[in-house]
DRENDO-1510 file (C-alpha; in Angstrom, 1 decimal, always signed):
<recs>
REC; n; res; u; v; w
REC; 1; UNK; +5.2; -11.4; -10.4 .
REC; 2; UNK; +8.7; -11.2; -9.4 .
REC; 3; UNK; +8.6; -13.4; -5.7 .
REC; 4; UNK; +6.3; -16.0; -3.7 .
REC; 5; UNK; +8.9; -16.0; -0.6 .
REC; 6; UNK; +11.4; -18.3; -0.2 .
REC; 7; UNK; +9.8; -21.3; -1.8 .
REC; 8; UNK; +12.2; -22.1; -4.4 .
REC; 9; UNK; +15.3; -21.2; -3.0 .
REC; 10; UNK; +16.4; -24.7; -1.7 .
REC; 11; UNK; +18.5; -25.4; -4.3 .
REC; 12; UNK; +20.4; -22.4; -4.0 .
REC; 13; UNK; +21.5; -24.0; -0.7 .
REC; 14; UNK; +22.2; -26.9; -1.8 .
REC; 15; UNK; +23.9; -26.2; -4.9 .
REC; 16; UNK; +26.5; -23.4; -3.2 .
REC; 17; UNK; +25.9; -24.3; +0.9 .
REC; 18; UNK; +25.2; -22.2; +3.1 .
REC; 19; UNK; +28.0; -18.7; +3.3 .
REC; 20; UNK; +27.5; -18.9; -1.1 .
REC; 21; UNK; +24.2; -18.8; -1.1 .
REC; 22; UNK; +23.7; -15.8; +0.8 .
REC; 23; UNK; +26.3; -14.0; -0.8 .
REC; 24; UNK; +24.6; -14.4; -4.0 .
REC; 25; UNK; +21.5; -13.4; -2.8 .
REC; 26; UNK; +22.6; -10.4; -1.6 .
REC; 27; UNK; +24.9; -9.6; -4.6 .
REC; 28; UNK; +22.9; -10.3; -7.4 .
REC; 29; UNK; +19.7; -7.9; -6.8 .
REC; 30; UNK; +22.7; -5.0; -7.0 .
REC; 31; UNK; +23.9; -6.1; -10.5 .
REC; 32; UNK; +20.7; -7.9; -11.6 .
REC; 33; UNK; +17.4; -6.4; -9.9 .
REC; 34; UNK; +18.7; -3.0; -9.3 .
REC; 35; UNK; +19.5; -1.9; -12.8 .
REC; 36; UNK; +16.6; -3.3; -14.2 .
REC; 37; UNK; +14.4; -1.9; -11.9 .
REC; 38; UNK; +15.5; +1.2; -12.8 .
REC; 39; UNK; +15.5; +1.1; -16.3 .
REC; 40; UNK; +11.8; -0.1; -16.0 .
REC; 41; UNK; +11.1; +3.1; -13.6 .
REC; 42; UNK; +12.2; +5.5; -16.8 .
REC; 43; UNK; +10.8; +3.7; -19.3 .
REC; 44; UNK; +7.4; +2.5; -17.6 .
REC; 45; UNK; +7.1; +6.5; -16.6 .
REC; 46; UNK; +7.4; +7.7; -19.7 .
REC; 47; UNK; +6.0; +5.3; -21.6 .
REC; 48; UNK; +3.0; +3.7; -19.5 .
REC; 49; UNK; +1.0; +1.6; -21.7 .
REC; 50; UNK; -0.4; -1.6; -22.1 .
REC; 51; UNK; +2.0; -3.7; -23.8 .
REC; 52; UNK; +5.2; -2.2; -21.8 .
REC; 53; UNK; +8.0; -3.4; -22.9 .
REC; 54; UNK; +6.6; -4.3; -26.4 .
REC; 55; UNK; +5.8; -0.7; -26.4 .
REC; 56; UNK; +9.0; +0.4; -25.6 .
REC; 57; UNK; +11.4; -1.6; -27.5 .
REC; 58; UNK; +9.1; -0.9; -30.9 .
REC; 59; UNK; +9.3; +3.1; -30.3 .
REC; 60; UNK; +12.6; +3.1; -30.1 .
REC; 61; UNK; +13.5; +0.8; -32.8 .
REC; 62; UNK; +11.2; -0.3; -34.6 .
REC; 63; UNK; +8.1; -2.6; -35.4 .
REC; 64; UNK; +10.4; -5.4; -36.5 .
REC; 65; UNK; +12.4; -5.2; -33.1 .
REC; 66; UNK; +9.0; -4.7; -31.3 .
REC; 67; UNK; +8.0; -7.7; -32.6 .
REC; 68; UNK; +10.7; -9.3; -31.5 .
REC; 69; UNK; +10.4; -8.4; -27.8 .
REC; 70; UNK; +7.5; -9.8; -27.5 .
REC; 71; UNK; +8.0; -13.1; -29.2 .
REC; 72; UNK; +11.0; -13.6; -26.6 .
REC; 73; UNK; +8.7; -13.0; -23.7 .
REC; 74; UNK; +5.7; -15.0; -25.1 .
REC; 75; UNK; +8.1; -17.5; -25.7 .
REC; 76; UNK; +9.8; -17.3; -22.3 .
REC; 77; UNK; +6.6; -17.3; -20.7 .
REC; 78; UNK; +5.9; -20.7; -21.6 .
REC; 79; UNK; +9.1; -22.5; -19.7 .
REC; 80; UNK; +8.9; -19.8; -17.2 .
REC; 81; UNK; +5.2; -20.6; -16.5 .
REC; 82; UNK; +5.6; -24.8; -16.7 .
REC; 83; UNK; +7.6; -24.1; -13.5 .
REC; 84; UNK; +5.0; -22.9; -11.2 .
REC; 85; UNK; +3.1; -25.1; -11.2 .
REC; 86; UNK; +5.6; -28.4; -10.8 .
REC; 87; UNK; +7.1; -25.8; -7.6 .
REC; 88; UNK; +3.3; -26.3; -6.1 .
REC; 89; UNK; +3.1; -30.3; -7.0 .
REC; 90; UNK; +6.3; -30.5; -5.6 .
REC; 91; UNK; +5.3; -29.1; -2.3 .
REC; 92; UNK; +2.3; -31.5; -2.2 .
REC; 93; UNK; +4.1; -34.1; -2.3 .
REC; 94; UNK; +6.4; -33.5; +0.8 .
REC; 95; UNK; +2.4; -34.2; +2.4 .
REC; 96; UNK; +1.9; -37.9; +1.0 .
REC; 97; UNK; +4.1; -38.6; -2.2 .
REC; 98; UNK; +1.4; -40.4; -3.7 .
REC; 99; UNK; -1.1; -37.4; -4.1 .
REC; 100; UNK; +1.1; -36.6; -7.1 .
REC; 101; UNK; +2.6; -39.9; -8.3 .
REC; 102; UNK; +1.8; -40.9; -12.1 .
REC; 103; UNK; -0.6; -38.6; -13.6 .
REC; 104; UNK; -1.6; -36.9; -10.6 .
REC; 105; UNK; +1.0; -34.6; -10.8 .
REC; 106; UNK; +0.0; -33.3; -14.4 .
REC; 107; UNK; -3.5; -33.2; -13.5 .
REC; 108; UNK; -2.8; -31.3; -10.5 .
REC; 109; UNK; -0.1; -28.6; -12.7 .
REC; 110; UNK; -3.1; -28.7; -15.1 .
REC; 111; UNK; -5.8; -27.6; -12.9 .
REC; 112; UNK; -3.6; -25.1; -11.6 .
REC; 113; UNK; -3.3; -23.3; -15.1 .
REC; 114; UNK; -6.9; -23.6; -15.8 .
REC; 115; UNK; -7.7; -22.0; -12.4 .
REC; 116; UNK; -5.9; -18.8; -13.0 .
REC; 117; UNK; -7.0; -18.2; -16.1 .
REC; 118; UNK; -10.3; -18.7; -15.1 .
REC; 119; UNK; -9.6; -16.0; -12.2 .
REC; 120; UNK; -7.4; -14.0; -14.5 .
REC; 121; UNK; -11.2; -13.8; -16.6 .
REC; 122; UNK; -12.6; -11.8; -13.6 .
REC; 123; UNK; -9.9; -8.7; -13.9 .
REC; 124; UNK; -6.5; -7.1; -12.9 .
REC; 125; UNK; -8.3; -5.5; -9.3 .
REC; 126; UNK; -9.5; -9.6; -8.3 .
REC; 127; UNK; -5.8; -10.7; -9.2 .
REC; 128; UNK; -4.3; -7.8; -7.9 .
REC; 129; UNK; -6.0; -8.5; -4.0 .
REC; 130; UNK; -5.8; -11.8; -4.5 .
REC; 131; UNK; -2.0; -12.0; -5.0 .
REC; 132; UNK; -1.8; -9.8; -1.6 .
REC; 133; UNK; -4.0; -12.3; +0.2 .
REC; 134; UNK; -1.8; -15.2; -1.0 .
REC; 135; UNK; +1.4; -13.1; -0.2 .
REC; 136; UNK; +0.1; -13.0; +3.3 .
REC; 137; UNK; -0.7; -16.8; +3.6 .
REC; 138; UNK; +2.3; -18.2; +2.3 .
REC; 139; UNK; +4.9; -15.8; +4.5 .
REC; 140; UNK; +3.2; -16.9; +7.6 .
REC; 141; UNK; +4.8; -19.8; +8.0 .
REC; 142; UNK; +8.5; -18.4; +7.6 .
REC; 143; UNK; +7.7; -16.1; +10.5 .
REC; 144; UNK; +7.3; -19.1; +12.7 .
REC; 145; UNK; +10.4; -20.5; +10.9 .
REC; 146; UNK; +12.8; -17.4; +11.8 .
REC; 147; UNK; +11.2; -17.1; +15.2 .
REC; 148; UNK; +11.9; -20.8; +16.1 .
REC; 149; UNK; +15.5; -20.6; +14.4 .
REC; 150; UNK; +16.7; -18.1; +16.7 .
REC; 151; UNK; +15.1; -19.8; +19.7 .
REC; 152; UNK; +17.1; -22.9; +19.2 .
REC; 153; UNK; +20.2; -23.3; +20.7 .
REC; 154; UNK; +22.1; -24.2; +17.9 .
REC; 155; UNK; +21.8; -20.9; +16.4 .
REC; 156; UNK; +23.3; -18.9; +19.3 .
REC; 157; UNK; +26.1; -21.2; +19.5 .
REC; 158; UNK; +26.8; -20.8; +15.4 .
REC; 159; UNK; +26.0; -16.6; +15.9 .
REC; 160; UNK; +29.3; -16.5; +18.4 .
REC; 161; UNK; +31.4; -18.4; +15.9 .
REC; 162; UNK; +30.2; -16.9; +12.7 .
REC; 163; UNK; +33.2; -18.1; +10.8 .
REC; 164; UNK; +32.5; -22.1; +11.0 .
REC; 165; UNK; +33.0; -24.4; +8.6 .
REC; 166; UNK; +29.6; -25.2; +8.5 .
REC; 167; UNK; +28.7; -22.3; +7.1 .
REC; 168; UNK; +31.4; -22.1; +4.4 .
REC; 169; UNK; +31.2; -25.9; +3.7 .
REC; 170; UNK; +29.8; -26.6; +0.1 .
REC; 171; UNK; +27.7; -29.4; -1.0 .
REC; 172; UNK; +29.7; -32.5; -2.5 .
REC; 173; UNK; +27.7; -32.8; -5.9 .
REC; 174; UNK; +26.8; -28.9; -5.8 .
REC; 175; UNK; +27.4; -26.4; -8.8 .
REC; 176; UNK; +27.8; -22.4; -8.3 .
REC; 177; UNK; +26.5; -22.1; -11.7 .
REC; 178; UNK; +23.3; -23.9; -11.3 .
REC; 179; UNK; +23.0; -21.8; -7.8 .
REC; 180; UNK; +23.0; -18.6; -10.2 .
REC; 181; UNK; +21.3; -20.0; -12.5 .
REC; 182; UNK; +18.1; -20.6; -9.5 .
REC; 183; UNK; +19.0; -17.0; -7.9 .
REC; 184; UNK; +18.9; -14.9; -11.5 .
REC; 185; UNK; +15.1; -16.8; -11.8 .
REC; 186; UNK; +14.1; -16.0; -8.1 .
REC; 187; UNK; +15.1; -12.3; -9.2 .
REC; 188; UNK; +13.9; -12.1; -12.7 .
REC; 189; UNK; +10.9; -10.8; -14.1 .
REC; 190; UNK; +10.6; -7.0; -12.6 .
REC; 191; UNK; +9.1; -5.6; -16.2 .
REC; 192; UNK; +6.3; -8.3; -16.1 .
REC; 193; UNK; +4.0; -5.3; -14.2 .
REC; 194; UNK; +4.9; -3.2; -17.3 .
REC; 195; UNK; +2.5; -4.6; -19.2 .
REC; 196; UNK; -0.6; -3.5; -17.6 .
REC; 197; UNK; +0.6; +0.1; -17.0 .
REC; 198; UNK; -3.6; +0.8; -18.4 .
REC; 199; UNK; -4.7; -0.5; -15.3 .
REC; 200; UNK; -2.8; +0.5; -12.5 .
REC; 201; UNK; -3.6; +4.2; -10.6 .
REC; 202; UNK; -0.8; +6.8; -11.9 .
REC; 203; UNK; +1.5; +4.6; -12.9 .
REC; 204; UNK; +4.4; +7.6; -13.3 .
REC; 205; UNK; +4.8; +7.8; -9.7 .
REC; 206; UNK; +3.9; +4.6; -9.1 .
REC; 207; UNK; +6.2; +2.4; -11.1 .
REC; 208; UNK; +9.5; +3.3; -9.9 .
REC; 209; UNK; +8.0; +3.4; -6.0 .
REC; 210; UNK; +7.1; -0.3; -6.5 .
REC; 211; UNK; +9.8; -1.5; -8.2 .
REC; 212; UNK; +12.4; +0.0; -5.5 .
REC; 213; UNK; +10.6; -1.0; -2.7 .
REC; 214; UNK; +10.2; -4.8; -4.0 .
REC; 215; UNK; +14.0; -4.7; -4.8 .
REC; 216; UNK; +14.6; -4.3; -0.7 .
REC; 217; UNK; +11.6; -6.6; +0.4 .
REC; 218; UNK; +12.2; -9.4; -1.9 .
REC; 219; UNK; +15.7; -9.9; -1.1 .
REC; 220; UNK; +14.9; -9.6; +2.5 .
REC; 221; UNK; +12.4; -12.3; +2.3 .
REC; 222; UNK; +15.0; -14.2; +1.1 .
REC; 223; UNK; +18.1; -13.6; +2.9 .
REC; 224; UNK; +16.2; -14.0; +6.6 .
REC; 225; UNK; +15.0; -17.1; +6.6 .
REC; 226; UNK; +18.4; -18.8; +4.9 .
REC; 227; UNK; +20.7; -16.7; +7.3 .
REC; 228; UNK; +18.6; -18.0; +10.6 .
REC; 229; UNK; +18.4; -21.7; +9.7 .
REC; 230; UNK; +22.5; -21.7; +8.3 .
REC; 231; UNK; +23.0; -20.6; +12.0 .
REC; 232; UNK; +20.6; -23.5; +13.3 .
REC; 233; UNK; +23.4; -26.5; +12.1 .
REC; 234; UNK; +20.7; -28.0; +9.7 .
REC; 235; UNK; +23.1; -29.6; +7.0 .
REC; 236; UNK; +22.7; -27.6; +3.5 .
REC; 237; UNK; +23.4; -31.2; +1.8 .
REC; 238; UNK; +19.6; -31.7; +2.6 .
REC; 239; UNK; +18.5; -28.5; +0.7 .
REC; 240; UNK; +16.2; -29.4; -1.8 .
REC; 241; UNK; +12.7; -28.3; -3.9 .
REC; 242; UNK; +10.5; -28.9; -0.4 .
REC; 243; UNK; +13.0; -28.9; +1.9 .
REC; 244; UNK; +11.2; -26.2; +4.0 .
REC; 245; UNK; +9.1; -28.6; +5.3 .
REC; 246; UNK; +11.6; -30.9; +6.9 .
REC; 247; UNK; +13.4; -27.7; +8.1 .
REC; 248; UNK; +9.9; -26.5; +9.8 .
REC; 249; UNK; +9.8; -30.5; +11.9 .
REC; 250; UNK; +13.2; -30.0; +12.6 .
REC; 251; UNK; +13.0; -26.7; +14.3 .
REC; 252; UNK; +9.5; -27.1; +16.0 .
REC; 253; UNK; +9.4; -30.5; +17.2 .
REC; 254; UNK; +12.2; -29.6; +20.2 .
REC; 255; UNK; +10.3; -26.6; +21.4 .
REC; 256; UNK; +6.1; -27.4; +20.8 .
REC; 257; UNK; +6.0; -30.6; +20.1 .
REC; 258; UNK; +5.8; -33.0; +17.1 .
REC; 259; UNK; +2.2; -32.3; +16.9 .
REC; 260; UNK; +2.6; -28.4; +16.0 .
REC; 261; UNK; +5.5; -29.4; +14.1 .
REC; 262; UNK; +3.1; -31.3; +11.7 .
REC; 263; UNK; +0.4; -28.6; +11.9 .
REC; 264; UNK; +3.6; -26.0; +10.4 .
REC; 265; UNK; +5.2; -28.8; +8.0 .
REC; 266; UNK; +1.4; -28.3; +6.6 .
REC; 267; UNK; +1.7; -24.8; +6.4 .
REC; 268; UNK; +4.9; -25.0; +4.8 .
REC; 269; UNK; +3.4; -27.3; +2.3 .
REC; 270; UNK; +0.1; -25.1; +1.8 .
REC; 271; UNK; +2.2; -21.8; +1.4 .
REC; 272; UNK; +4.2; -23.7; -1.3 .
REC; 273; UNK; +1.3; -24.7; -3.1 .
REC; 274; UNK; +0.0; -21.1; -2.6 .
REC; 275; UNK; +3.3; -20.1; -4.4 .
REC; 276; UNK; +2.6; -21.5; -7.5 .
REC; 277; UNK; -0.8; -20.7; -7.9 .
REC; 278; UNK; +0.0; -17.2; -7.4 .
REC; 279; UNK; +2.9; -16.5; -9.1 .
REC; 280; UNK; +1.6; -18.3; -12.3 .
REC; 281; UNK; -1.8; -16.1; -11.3 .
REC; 282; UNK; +0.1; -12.9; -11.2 .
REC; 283; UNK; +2.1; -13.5; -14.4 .
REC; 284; UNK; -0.7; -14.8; -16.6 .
REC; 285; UNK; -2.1; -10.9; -15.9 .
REC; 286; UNK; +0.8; -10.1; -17.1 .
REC; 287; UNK; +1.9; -11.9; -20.1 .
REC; 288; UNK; -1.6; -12.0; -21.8 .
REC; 289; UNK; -1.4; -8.3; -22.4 .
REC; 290; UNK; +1.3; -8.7; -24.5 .
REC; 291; UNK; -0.5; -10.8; -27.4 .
REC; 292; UNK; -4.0; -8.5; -27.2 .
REC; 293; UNK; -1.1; -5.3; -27.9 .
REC; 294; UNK; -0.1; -7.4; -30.6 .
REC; 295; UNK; -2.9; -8.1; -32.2 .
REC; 296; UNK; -4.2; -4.1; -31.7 .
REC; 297; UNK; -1.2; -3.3; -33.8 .
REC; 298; UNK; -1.7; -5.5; -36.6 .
REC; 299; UNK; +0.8; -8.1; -36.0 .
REC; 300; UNK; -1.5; -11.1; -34.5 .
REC; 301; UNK; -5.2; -11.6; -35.5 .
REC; 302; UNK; -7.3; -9.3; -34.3 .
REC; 303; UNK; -9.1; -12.2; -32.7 .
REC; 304; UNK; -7.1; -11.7; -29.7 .
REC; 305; UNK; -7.4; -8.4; -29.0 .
REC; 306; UNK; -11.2; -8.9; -28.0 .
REC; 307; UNK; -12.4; -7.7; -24.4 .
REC; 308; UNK; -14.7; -8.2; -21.9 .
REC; 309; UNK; -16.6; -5.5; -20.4 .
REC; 310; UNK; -14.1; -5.4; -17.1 .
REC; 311; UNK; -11.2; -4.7; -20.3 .
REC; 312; UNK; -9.7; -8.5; -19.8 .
REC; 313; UNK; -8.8; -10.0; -23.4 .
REC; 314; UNK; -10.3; -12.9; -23.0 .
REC; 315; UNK; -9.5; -14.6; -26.1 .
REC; 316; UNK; -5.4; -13.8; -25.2 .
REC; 317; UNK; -5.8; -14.9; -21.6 .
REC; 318; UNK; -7.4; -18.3; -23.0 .
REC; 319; UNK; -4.7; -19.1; -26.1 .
REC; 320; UNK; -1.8; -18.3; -23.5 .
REC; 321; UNK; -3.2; -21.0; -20.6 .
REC; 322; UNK; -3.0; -23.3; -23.6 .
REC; 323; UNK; +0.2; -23.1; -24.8 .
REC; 324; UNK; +1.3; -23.2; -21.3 .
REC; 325; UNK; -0.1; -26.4; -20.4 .
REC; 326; UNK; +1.7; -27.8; -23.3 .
REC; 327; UNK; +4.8; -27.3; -21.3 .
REC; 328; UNK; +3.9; -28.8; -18.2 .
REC; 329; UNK; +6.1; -31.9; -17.0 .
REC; 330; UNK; +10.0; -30.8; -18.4 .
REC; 331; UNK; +12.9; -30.7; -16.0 .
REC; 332; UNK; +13.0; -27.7; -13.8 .
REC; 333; UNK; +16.6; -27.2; -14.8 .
REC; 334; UNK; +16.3; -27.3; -18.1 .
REC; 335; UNK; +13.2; -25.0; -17.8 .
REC; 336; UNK; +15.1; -22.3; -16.1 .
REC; 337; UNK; +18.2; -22.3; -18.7 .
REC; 338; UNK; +15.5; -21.8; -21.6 .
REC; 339; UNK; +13.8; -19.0; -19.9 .
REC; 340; UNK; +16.6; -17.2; -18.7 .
REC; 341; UNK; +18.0; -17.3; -21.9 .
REC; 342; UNK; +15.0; -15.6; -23.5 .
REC; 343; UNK; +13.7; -13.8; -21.1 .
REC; 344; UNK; +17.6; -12.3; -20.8 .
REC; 345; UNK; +17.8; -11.7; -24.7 .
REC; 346; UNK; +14.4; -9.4; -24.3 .
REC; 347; UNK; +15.8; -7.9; -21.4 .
REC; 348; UNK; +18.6; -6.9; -23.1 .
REC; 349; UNK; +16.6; -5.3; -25.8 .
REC; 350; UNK; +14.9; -3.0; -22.8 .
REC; 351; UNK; +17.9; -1.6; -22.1 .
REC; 352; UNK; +19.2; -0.9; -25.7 .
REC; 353; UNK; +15.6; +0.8; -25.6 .
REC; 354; UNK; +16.3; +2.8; -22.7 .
REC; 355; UNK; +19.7; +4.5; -24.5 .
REC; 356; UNK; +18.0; +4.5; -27.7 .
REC; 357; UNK; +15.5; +7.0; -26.5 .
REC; 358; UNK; +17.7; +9.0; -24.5 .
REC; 359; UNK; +19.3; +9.8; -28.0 .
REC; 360; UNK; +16.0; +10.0; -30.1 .
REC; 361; UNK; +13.4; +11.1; -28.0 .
REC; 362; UNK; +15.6; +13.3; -25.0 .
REC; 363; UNK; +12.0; +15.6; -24.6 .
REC; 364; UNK; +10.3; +12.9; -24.1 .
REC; 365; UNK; +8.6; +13.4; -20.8 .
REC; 366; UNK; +10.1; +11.3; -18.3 .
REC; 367; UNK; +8.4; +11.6; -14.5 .
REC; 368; UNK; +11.6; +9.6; -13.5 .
REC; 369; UNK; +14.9; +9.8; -14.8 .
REC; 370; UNK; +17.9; +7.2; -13.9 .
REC; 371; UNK; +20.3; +10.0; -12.4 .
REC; 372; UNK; +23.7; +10.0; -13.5 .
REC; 373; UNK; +22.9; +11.3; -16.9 .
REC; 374; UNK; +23.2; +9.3; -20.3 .
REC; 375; UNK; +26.4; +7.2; -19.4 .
REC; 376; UNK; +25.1; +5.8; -16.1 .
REC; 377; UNK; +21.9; +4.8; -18.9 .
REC; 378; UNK; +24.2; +3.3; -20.8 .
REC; 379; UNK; +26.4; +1.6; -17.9 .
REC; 380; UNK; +23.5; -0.1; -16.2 .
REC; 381; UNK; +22.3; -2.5; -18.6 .
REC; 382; UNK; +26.1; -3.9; -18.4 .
REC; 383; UNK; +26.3; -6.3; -15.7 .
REC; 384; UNK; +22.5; -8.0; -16.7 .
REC; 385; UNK; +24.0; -8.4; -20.0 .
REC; 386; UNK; +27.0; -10.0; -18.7 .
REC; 387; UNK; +24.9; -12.4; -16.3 .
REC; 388; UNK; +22.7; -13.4; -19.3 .
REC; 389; UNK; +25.7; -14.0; -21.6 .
REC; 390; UNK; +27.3; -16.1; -19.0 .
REC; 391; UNK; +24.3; -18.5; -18.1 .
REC; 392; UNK; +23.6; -19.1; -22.0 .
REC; 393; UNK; +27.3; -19.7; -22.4 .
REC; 394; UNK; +27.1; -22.1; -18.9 .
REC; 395; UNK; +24.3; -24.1; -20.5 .
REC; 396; UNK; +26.1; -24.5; -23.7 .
REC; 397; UNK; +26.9; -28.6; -22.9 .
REC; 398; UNK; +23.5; -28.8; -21.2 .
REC; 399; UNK; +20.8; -31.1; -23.1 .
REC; 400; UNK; +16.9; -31.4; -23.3 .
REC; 401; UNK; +17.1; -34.9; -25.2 .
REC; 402; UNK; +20.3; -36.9; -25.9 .
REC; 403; UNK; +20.4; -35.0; -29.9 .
REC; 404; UNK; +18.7; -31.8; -28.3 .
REC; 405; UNK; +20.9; -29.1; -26.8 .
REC; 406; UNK; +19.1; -26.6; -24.6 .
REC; 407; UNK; +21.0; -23.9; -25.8 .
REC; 408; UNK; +20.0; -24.8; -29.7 .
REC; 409; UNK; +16.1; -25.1; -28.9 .
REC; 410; UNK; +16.4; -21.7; -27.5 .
REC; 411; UNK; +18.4; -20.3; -30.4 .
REC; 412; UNK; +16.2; -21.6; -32.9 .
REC; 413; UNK; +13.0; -20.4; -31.1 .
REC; 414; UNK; +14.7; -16.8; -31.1 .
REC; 415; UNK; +15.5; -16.7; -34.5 .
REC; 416; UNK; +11.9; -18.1; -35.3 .
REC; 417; UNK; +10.3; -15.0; -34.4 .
REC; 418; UNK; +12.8; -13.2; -37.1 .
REC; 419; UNK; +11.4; -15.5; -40.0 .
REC; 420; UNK; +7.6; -15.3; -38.3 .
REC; 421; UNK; +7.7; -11.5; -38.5 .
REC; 422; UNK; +7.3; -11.0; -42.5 .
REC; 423; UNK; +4.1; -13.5; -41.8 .
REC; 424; UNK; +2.4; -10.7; -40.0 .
REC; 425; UNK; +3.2; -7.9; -42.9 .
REC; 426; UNK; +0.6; -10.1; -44.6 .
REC; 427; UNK; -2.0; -9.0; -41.9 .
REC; 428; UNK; -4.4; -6.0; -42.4 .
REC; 429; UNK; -2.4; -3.1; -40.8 .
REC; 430; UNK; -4.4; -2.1; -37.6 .
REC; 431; UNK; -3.6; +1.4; -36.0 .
REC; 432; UNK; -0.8; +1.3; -33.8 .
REC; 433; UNK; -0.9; +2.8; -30.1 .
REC; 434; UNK; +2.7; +4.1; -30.3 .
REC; 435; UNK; +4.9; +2.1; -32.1 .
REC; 436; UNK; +6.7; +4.3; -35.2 .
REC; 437; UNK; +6.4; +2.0; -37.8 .
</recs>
């Protein structure tokens, strides 16, 4: 839910070069994944229910705030999920262009949506194996990537002079802030497994296990490969969505051959297909939940709170692959600064959350506690706030149409679920799994 690999992070290259890159890489997950992985371990161990952070945020304050929580991420969920898709088209196309030109490239995004929620029908155990399958599939080909980076000879002359300017050199048309912009997405969505805290095997010990040790491997999986092939001389200038493939022809070619460096650009292309089909998989697990909690408490129609005998709801998983398709084909940029910015305003809720229970609820049973006591509680939602605050306030000149600012559509949807929630005091009042009203 949180990582396919390093599919993704080309434009982090090429936006910041080589030296920036990593440096962000390695700096965010401290004041980004780190904090909210822990605040997710407290919560997500004390309160582990379906719905998670919709759960959360509506004990400790409120149904109205509750509400809100979840119309951010539904919300967020549909630019976040129109990019998964377009990564896996995109990656096609470095194949044969023309597999994707025209409508293709719709079609393809399309049948990518209606694949996973088809699979997402079959249960949280067959998406759950079949995201560790994928995982598996789509690393393989960076293992040959890393191996044949350090066997060129370019990287052992770049390792003894570490402080080149190739390294430090940045991009002529790059931005740092779009470079954050791509690394806060590649590390964002850690409270996604929240929501299916029902179905996962004691999820009090569990939770905060998971969420550490992803922390560590995802940024690993990231760092490697771009620290071996900065060392290789491969220009970051040509650091684009796809460039993996040209980078697996360049390395192999010199050392097996053009005709296993064809047989890996494939793999490279497959695992980036792979990517986006289980990314979008992984998250549609996730983001239904949040809608069939909903409607269980009274605040959607109870429609969508139906389930099938392996406890999917159906009817959720169904409504949410539409909405999403109607977001396929917008510019991936433009896509990101819309789902960071609500995505980050719900984040920021989880951590208000977080103190607001340590005050109200300080016996509430808690198999893990963020040490440091209730100031560190309070201290770590800080520097995710910051982040957020400065990516909505970087986007501020940013525009989806020549009259449309980015930053107004996603105000306006934010404050539309403040106006949508007196709609759903209208509904029959369903009993409520924790939420204090």
């Amino acid at each position: 839910m949180v990582s396919g690999g390093p599919y993704g992070l080309e434009d982090i290259v090429g936006q910041a070069g080589y030296a920036r890159a990593l440096l962000l890489l390695l700096i965010v997950p401290i004041l980004w994944s780190l904090p909210t992985a822990l605040m997710i371990g407290e919560l997500a161990s004390a309160l582990p229910e379906e719905g998670g952070f919709y759960i959360w945020v509506g004990r400790a304050l409120g149904r109205f705030w509750g509400f809100q929580e979840a119309w951010l991420s539904l919300t967020a969920s549909i630019f976040d999920m129109a990019i998964y898709p377009a990564l896996a088209v995109a990656y096609l196309s470095q194949l044969n262009p023309a597999f994707t030109a025209g409508h293709r490239g719709f079609l393809e995004s399309l049948a990518i949506v209606v694949l996973c929620v088809a699979w997402n029908l079959r249960g949280a155990y067959s998406v759950g194996q079949g995201s560790l399958w994928m995982l598996a599939l789509l690393l393989t080909p960076f293992v040959a990537i890393v191996f044949l980076g350090m066997m060129d000879s370019g990287f052992w002359h770049m390792a003894a002079h570490p402080f080149s300017p190739a390294l430090f050199s940045r991009p002529l048309h790059g931005s740092m802030t779009t470079a954050l912009l791509f690394v806060l997405w590649n590390y964002m969505g850690w409270d996604n497994a929240s929501t299916i805290a029902r179905e996962v095997q004691d999820p009090q010990r569990n939770y905060i296990r998971a969420m550490l040790w992803a922390v560590l491997l995802v940024t690993a999986s990231y760092v490697l490969p771009i620290a071996v092939v900065a060392l290789t001389g491969i220009s970051a200038s040509t650091f684009v969505t796809g460039a993996w493939v040209a980078t697996a022809r360049t390395l192999a070619t010199p050392h097996l051959g053009a005709h296993f460096a064809e047989w890996l650009a494939v793999a490279v292309v497959t695992g980036g297909a792979l990517t986006g089909v289980a990314v979008f998989n992984a998250l549609t697990l996730s983001y239904a939940r949040i809608p069939a909690a909903l409607a269980s408490d009274g605040l959607l129609p109870r429609v969508l709170s139906r389930r099938m005998k392996n406890s999917v709801p159906w009817v959720a998983v169904i409504a949410c692959g539409a909405a999403w398709a109607l977001a396929l084909g917008l510019n991936l940029t433009r896509l990101l600064e819309l789902d960071i910015m609500l995505y980050g305003l719900s984040l920021v809720l989880e951590f208000i959350a977080l103190v607001v229970l340590r005050l109200r609820e300080p016996k509430l049973a808690r198999s893990f506690r963020i040490p440091g006591g209730f100031w560190m509680a309070v201290s770590i939602g800080v520097a995710p706030t910051l982040l957020i605050f400065f990516t909505i306030w970087a986007a501020r000149a940013d525009r989806l149409t020549p009259h449309l600012p980015a930053i107004a559509l996603g105000a306006a949807l934010a404050v539309a679920g403040m106006l949508l929630y007196p709609c759903t005091l209208l509904a029959k009042k369903f009993p409520g799994h924790s939420i204090k009203s």
